[in-house]
FIKOLZA-1660 file (N, C-alpha, C; in steps of 0.1 Angstrom, whole numbers, plus 5000, padded with zeros to 4 digits):
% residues 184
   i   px   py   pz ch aa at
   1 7738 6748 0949  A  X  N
   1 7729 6739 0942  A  X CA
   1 7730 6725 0946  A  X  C
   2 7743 6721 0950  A  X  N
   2 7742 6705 0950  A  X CA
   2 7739 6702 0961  A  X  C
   3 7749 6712 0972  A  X  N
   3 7742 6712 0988  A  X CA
   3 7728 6717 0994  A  X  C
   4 7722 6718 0985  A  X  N
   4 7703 6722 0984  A  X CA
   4 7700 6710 0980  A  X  C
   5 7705 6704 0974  A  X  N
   5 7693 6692 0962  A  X CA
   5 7701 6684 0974  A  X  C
   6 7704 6680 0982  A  X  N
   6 7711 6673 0992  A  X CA
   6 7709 6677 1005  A  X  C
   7 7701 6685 1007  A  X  N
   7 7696 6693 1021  A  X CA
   7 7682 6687 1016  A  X  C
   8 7672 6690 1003  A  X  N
   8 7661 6686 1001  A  X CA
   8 7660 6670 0997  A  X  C
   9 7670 6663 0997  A  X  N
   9 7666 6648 0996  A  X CA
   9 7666 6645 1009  A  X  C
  10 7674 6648 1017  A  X  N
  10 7675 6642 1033  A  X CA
  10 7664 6644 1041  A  X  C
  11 7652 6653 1035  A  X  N
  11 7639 6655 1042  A  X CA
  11 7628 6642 1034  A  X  C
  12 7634 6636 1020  A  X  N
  12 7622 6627 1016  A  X CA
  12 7630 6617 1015  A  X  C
  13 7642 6613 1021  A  X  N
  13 7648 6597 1022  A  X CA
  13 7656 6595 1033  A  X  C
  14 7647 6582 1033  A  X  N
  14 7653 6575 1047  A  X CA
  14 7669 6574 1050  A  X  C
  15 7675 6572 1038  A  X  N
  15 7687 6571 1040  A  X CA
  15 7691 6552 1037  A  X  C
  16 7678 6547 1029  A  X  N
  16 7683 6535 1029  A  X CA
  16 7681 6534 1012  A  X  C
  17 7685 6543 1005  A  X  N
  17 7680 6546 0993  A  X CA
  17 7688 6532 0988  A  X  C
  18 7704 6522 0989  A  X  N
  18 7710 6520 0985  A  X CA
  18 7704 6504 0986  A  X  C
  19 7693 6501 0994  A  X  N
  19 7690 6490 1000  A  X CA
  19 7675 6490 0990  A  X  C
  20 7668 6500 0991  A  X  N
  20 7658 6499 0984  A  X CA
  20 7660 6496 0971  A  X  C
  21 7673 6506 0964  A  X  N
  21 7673 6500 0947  A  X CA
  21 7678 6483 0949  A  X  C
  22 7683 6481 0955  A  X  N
  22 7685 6466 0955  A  X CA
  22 7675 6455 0958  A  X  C
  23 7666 6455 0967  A  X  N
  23 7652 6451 0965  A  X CA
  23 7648 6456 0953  A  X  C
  24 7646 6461 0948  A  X  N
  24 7640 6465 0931  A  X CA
  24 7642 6458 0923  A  X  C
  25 7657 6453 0924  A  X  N
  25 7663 6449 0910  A  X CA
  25 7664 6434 0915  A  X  C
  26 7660 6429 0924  A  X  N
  26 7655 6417 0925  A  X CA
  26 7648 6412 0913  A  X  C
  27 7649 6402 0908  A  X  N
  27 7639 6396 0893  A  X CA
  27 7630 6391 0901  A  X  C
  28 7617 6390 0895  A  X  N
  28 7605 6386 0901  A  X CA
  28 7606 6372 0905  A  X  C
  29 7602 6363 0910  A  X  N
  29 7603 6350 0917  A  X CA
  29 7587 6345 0914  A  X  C
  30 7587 6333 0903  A  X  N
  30 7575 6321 0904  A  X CA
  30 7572 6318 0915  A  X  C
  31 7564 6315 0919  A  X  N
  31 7556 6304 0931  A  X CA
  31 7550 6292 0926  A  X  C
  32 7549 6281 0932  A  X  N
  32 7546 6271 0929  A  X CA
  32 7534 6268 0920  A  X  C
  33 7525 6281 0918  A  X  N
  33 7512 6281 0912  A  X CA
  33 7513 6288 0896  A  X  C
  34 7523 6292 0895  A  X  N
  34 7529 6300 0884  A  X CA
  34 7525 6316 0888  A  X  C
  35 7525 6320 0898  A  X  N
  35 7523 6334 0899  A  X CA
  35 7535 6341 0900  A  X  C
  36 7533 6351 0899  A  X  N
  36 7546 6362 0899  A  X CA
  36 7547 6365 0911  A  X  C
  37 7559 6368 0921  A  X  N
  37 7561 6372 0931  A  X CA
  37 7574 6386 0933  A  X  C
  38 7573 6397 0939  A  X  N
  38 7585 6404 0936  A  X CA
  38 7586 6414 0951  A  X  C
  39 7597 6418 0955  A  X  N
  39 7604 6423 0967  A  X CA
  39 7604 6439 0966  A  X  C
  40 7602 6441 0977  A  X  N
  40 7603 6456 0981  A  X CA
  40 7608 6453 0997  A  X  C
  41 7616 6466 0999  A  X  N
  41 7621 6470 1013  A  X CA
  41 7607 6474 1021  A  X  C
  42 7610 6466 1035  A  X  N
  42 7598 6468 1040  A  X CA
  42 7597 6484 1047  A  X  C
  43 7589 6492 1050  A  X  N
  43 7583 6503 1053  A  X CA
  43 7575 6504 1064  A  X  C
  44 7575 6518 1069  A  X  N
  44 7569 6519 1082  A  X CA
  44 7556 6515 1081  A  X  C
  45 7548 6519 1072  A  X  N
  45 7535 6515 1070  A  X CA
  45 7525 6501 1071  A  X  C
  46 7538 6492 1074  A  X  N
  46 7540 6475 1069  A  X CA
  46 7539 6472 1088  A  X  C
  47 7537 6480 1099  A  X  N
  47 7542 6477 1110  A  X CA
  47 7528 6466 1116  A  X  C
  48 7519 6470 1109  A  X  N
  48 7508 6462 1116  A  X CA
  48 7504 6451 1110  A  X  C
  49 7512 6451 1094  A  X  N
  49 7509 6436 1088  A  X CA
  49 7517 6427 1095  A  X  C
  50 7532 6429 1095  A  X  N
  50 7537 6421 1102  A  X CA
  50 7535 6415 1118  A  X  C
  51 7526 6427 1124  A  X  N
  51 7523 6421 1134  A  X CA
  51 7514 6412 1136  A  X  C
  52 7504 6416 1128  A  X  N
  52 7500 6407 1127  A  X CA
  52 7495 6395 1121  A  X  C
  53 7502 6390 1118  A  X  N
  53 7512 6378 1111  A  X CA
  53 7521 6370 1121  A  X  C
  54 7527 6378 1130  A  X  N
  54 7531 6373 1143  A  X CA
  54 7528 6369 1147  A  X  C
  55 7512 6375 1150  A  X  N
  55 7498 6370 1162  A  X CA
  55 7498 6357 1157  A  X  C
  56 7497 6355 1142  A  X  N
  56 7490 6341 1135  A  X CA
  56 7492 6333 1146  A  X  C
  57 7485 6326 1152  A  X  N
  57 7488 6308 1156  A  X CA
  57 7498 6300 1148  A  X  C
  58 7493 6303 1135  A  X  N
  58 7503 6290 1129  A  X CA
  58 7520 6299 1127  A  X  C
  59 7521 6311 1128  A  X  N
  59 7531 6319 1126  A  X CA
  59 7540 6314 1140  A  X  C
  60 7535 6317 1149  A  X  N
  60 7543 6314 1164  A  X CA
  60 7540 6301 1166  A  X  C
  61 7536 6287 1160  A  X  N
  61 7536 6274 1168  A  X CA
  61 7552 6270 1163  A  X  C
  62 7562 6278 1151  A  X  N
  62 7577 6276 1152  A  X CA
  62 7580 6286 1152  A  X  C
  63 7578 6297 1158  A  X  N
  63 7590 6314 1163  A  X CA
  63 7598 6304 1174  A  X  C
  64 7608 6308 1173  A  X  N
  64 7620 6304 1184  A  X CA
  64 7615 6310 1199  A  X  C
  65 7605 6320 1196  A  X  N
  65 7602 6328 1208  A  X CA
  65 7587 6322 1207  A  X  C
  66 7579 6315 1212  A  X  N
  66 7566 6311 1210  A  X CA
  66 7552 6321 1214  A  X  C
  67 7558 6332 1225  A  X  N
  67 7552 6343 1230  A  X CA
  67 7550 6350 1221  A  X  C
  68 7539 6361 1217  A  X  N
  68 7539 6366 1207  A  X CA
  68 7541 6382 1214  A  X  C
  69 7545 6391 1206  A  X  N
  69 7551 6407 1215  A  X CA
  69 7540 6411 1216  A  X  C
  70 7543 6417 1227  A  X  N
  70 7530 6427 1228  A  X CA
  70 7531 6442 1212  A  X  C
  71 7523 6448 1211  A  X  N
  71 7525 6457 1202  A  X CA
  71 7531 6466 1205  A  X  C
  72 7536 6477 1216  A  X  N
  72 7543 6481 1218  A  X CA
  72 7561 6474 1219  A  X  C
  73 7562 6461 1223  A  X  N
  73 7572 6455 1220  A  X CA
  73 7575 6455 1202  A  X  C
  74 7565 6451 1194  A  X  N
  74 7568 6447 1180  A  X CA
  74 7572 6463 1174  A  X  C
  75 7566 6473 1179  A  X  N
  75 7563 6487 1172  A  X CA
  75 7582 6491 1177  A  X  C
  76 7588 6489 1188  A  X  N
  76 7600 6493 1193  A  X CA
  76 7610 6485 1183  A  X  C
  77 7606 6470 1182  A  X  N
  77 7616 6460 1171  A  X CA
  77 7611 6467 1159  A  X  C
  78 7601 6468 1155  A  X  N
  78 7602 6472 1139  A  X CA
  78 7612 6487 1137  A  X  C
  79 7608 6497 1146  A  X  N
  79 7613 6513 1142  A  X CA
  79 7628 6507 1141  A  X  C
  80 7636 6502 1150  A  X  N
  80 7649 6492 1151  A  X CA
  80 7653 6488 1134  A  X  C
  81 7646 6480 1133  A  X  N
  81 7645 6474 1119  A  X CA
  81 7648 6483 1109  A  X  C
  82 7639 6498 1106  A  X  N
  82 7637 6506 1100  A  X CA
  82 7652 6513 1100  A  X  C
  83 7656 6515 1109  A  X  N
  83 7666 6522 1110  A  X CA
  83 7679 6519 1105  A  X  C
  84 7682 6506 1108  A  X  N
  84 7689 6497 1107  A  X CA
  84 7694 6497 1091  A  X  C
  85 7708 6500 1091  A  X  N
  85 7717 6503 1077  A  X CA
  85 7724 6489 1074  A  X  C
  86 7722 6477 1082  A  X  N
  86 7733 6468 1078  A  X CA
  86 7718 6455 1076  A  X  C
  87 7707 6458 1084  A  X  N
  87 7700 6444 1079  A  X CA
  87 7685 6447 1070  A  X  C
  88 7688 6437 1062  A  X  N
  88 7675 6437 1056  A  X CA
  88 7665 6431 1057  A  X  C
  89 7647 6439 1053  A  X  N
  89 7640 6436 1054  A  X CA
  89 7632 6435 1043  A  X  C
  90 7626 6428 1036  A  X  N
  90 7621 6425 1026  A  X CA
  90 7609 6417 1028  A  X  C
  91 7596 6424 1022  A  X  N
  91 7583 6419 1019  A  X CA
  91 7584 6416 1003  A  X  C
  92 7575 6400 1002  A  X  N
  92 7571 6394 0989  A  X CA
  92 7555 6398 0988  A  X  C
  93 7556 6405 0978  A  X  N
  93 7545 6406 0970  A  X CA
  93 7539 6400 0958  A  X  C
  94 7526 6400 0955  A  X  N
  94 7519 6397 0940  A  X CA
  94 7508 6403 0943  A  X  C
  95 7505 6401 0928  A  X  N
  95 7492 6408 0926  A  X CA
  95 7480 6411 0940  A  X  C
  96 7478 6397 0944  A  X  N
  96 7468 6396 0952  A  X CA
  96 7472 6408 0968  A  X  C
  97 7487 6407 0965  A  X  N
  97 7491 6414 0978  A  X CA
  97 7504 6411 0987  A  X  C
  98 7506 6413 0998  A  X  N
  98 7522 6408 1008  A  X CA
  98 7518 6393 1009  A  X  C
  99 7526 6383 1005  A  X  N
  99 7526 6370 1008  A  X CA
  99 7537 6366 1019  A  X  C
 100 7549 6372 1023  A  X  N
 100 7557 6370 1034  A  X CA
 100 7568 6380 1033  A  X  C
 101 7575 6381 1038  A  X  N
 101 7589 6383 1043  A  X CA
 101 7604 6375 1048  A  X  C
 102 7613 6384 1043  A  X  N
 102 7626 6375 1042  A  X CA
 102 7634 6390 1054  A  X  C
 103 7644 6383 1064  A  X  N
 103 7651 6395 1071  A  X CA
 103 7665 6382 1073  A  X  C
 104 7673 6399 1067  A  X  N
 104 7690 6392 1071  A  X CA
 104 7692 6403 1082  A  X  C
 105 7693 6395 1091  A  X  N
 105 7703 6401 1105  A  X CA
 105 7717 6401 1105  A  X  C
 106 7721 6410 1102  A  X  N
 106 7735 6411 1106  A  X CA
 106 7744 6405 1115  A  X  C
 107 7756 6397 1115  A  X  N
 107 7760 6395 1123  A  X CA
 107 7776 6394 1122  A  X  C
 108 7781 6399 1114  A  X  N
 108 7793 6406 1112  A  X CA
 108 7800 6400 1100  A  X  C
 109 7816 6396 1098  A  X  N
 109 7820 6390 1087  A  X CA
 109 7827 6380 1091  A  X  C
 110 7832 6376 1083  A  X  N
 110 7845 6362 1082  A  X CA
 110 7852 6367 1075  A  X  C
 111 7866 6366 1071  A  X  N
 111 7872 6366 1061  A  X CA
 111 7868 6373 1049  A  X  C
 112 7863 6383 1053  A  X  N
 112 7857 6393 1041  A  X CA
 112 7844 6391 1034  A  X  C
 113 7835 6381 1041  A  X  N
 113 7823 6373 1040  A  X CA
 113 7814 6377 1045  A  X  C
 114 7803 6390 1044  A  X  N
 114 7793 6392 1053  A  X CA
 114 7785 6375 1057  A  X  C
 115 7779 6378 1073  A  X  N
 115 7772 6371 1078  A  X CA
 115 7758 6375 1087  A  X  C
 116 7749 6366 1080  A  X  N
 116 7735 6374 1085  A  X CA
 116 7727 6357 1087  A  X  C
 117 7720 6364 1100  A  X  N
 117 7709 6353 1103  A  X CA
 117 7698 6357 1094  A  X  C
 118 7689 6348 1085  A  X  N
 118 7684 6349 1081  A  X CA
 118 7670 6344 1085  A  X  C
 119 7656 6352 1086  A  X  N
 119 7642 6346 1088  A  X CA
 119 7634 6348 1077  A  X  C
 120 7623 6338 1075  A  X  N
 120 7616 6341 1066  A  X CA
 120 7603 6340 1074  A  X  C
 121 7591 6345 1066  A  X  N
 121 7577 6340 1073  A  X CA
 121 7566 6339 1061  A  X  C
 122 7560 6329 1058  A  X  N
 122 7550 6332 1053  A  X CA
 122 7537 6336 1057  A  X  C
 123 7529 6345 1046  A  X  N
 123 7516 6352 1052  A  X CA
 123 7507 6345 1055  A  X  C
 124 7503 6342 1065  A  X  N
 124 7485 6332 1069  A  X CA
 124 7476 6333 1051  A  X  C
 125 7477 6326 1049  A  X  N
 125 7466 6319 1042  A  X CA
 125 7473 6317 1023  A  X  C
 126 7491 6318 1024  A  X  N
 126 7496 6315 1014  A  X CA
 126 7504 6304 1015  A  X  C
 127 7505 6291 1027  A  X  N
 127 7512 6284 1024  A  X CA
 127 7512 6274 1017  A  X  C
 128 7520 6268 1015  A  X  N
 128 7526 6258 1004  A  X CA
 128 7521 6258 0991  A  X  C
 129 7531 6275 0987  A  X  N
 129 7529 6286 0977  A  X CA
 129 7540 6283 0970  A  X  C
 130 7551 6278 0977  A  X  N
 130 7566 6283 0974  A  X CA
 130 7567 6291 0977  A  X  C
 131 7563 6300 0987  A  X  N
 131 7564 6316 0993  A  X CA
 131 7579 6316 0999  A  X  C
 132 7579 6304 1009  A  X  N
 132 7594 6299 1014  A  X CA
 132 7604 6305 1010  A  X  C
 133 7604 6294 0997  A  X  N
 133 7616 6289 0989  A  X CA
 133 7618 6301 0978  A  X  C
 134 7609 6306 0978  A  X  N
 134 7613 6322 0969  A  X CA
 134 7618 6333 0973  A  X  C
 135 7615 6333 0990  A  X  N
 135 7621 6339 0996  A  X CA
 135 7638 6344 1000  A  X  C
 136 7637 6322 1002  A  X  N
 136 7654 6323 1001  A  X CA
 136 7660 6322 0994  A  X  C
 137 7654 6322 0978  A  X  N
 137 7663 6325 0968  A  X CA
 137 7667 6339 0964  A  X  C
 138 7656 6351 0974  A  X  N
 138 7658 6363 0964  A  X CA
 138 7670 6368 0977  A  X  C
 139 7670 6362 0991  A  X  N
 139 7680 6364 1000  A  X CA
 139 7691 6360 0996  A  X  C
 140 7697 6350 0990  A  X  N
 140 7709 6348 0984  A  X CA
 140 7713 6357 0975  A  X  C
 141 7704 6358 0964  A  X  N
 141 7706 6365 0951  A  X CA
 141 7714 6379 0962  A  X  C
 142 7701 6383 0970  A  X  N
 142 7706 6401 0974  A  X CA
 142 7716 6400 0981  A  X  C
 143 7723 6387 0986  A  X  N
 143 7741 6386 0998  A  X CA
 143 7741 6375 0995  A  X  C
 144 7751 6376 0976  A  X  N
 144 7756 6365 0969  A  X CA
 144 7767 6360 0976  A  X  C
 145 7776 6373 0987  A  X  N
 145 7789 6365 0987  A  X CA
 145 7788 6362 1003  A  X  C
 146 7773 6363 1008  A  X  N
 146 7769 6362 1024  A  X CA
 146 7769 6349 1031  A  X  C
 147 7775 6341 1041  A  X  N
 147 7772 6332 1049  A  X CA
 147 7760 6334 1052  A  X  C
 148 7750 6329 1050  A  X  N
 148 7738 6330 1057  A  X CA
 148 7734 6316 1067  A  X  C
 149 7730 6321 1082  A  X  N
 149 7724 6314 1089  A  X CA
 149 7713 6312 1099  A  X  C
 150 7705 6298 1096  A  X  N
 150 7692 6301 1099  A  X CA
 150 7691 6293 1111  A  X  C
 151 7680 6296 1122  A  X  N
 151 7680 6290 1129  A  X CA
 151 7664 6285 1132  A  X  C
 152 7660 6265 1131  A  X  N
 152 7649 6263 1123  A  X CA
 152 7645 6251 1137  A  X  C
 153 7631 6250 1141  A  X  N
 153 7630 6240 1154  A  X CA
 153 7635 6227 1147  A  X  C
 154 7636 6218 1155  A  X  N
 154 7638 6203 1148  A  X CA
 154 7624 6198 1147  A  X  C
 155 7610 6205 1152  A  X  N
 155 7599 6200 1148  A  X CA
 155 7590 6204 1130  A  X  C
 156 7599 6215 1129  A  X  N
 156 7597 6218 1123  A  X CA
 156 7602 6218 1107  A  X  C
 157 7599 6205 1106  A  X  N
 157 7601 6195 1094  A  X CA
 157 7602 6202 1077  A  X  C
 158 7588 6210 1081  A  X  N
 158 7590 6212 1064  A  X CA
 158 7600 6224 1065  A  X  C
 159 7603 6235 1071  A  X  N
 159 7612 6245 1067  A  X CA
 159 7625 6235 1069  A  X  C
 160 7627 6227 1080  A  X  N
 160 7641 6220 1073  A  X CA
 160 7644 6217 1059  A  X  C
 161 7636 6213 1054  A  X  N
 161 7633 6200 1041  A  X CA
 161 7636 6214 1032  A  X  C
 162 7632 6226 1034  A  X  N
 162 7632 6237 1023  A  X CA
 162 7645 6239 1028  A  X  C
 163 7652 6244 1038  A  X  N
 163 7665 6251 1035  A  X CA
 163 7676 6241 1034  A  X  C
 164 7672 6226 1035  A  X  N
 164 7688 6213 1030  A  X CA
 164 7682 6219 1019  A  X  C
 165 7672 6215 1012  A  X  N
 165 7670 6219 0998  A  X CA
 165 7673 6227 0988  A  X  C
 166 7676 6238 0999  A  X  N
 166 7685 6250 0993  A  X CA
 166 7698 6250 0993  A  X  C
 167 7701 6239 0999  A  X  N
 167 7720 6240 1000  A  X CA
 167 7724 6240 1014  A  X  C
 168 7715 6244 1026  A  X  N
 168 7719 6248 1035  A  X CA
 168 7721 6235 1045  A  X  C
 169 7732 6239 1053  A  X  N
 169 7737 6223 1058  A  X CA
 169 7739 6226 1070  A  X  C
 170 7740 6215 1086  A  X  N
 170 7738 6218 1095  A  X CA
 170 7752 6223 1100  A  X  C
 171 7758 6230 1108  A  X  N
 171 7769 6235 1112  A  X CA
 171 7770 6231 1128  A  X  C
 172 7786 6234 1130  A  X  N
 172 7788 6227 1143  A  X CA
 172 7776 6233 1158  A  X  C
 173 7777 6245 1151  A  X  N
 173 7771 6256 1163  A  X CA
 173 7753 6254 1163  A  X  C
 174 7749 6243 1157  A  X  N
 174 7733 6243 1159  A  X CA
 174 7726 6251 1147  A  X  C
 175 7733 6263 1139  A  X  N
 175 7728 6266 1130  A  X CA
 175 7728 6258 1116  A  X  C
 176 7717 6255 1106  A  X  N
 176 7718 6253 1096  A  X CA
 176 7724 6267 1083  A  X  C
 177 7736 6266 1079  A  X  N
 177 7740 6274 1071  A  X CA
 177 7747 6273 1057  A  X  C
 178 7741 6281 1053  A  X  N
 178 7743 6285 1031  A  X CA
 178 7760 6291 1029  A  X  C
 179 7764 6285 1024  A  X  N
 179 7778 6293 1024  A  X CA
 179 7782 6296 1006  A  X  C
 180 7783 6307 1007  A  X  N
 180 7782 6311 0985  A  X CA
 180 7798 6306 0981  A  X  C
 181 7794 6296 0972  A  X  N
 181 7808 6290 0963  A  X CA
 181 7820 6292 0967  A  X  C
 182 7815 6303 0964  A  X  N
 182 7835 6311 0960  A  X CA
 182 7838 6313 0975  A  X  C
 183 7831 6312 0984  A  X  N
 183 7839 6313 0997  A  X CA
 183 7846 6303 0999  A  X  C
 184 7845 6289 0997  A  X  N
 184 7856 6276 1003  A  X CA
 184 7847 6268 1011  A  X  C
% end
């Protein structure tokens, strides 16, 4: 019986069941307009919003990479993504629909400290929502005891302004990074 009901869940879950309830239990996030905003793990079905979102102009005039993938490049990085047991990917939603995404890249530990590069993006035609800043608050909340670090152009003024804002401070290595309390 248990090795059945365990044979039959492995055909309808991904295997990231432990990542999904944790996006869930995310508490909804305000935006600057008073809307409700709330998190779900992103999904295969999500592969062409993101892309194209990528495409945006205003999305790639600060990508670190300014080139935008071709879609078979993005379709190869996302299945990646999907698969992937150590980083997270998380779409913000409301009512109206996906307003952005938040992704922690893994990049190993410190001192018992997971550490993740963190990106965010907002959706074409929701900025200066608070979409940002809701983002990196529900990324902390989900890797309270995580070094997180971002890596932001120097032209690009207002996401600096949002992540000092958040706590995040420049580090020796070029990244700006969040370090949680109780770490030192």
């Amino acid at each position: 019986p248990l090795a059945t009901m365990a044979e039959r869940e492995s055909t309808i879950c991904d295997g990231r069941r432990a990542m999904r309830i944790g996006a869930a239990l995310l508490p909804a996030a305000p935006l600057a307009d008073g809307t409700a905003a709330w998190f779900r793990l992103i999904a295969p079905e999500d592969a062409q919003l993101i892309l194209d979102w990528q495409l945006f102009p205003d999305t790639r005039r600060y990508a670190l990479n300014p080139d935008p993938p071709t879609p078979e490049e993005h379709h190869r990085w996302f299945a990646g993504k999907l698969q992937s047991d150590s980083d997270w990917f998380l779409l913000a939603e409301t009512a109206e629909g996906p307003i952005g995404f938040v992704r922690l890249d893994w990049r190993g530990d410190t001192a018992g400290f997971p550490i993740f590069l963190i990106s965010v993006a907002t959706a074409p035609g929701h900025y200066r929502r608070g979409v940002g800043g809701a983002l990196l608050r529900a990324a902390r909340r989900l890797a309270p005891r995580a070094r997180l670090l971002a890596q932001v152009l120097p032209q690009n003024t207002a996401s600096l302004r949002l992540f000092e804002s958040l706590g995040y401070r420049p580090d020796d290595d070029g990244y700006l990074v969040s370090i949680p309390e109780n770490a030192g």
